[in-house]
Structures are given as structure tokens and as C-alpha cells.
N, C-alpha and C positions, 0 to 999 in steps of 0.2 A: 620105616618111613623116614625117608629124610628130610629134614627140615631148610626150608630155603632161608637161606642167610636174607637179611633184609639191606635193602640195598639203601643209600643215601638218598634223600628227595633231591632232584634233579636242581641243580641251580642257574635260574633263569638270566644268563648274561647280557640279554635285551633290558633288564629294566634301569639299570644307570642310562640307557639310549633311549631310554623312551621316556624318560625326567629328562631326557635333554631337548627333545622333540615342544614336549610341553614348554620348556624355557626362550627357543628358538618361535614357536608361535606365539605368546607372551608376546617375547620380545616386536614381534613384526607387525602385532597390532598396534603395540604402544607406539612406536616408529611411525606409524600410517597417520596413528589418531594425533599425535604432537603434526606431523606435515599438513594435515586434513585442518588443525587448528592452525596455524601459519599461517595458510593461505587463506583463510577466512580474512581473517586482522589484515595482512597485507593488501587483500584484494576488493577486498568489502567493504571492511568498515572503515581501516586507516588511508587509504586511498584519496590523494589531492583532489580527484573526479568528483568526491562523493558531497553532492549536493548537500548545502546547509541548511536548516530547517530556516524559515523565514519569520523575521518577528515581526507584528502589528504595528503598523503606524498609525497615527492619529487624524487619519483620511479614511473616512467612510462615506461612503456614496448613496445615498437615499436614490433608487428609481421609483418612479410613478408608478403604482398599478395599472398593469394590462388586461381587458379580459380578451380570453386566446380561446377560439372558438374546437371544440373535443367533439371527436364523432360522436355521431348518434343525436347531435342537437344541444349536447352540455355545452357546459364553457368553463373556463376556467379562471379568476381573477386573482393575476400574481402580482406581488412586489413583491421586489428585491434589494439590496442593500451588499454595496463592494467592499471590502474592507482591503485597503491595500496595504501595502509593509512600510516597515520604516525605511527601506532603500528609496523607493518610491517618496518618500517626504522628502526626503533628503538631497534627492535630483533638485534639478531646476525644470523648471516645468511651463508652460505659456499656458494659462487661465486653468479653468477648474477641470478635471478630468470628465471624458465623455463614455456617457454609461450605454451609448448607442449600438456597442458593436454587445454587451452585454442582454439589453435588451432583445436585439433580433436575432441571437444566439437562442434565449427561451423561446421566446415565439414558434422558432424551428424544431423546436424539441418538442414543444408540447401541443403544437398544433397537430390537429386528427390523432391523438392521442384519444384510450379509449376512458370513459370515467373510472371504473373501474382502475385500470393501469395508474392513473392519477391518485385516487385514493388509498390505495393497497400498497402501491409500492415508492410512496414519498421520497423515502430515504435516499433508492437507487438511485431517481430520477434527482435529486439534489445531487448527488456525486458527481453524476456525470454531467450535469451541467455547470458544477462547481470544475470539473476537471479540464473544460472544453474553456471557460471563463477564463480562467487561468492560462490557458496556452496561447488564447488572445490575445490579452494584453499582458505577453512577454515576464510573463511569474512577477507582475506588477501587483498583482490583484494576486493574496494570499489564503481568500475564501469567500464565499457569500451566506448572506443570510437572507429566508425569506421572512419579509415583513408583510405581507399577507398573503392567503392562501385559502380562497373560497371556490367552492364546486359546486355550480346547480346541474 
């Protein structure tokens, strides 16, 4: 019987290419993810475009309460309250600001509104009429608050 010589394990000359494979994708993510960071800072945040947060001025606008008539027979009795920024103080201005176009802005919003919708969902219905208020009067007005808020 002959005995077969035993041969050498084969030596796989792929695997220095395939540590390099690994190093070349490494590399390509990091690449991406530093550009992917760049452009963020450059484009978002550092950016002359990018609007300034607005600070409080020492004008706030009391409205009257309205009651705003909600399907079904409710109603609803809001006041509201402008608070506008200090750019806004700062202008020069002819008499006291008019809370009018603020006013029949809710009105529109929350008229035939259903009570329900009114009750449940506060929050949303502040937002969007904080966000509609503000495009009114020219990001003069930097939020509102409601100073009353009753539902029969």
C-alpha cells in the first residue's frame, strides 16, 4: 500500500484582497458620511437663509372674546392674546396694533367646526392658527395665546 504524501494546505491568495475590499468600503462610507455631514452644516444649518428664531417683545395684544358659532348648535367662546417680537417694538409704528385681521382669521377656522373637533383636538387647531396668525402680520406676531376657551 502506498501511502499518499500529504500535500501542503492550499494558500488562499484572495485574502490580503479581500482586507483590502473591506478597507476600500470603510473607507467609502466614511467619505460619504463626512460629505453627508458637510452638506448638512453648509446647507441647513449655517446657511445666511436660515431664519432666526424670534425674540418676545414687550407688546401683547389682549382680544375680546368671541363666541363662534360650531355645527350642531355649540358655540364656542375664544379669546386670544398676540404676542409680538421685539423687532416689532422696535419699528416705528402709527397707534396701537389691530388685532382684526387676527380676530376673523379664528372666526374662519373655527366656525362650523364640529364640538368634538374643538375639544379633542386644541392643540392642532392652536397651531394652525398660531401658524396662519403669524403669516398675517408679516412674522410681526411671534405666537398666540388663548385667554379663554369655553364650549357649550
Amino acid at each position: 500500500m502506498a501511502r499518499k504524501k500529504k500535500e501542503a494546505p492550499e494558500v488562499d491568495e484572495d485574502a490580503p484582497k479581500g482586507s483590502k475590499k473591506k478597507l476600500l468600503i470603510i473607507g467609502l462610507v466614511a467619505v460619504l458620511a463626512i460629505g453627508a455631514g458637510a452638506y448638512f452644516f453648509l446647507f441647513s444649518g449655517g446657511s445666511a437663509e436660515a431664519e432666526a428664531t424670534p425674540v418676545a417683545g414687550s407688546i401683547v395684544l389682549p382680544i375680546d372674546p368671541v363666541a363662534i358659532n360650531l355645527a350642531g348648535g355649540s358655540y364656542l367662546k375664544l379669546g386670544i392674546a398676540l404676542q409680538f417680537t421685539e423687532e416689532y417694538d422696535s419699528a416705528t409704528h402709527e397707534g396701537d396694533p389691530d388685532g382684526s385681521k387676527a380676530l376673523d382669521l379664528a372666526i374662519a377656522q373655527f366656525s362650523g367646526a364640529s364640538l368634538t373637533d374643538v375639544q379633542t383636538n386644541r392643540e392642532a387647531m392652536k397651531a394652525a392658527l398660531q401658524e396662519s396668525i403669524v403669516k398675517a402680520y408679516d412674522h410681526d406676531v411671534m405666537s398666540i395665546y388663548f385667554t379663554e376657551y369655553v364650549t357649550q
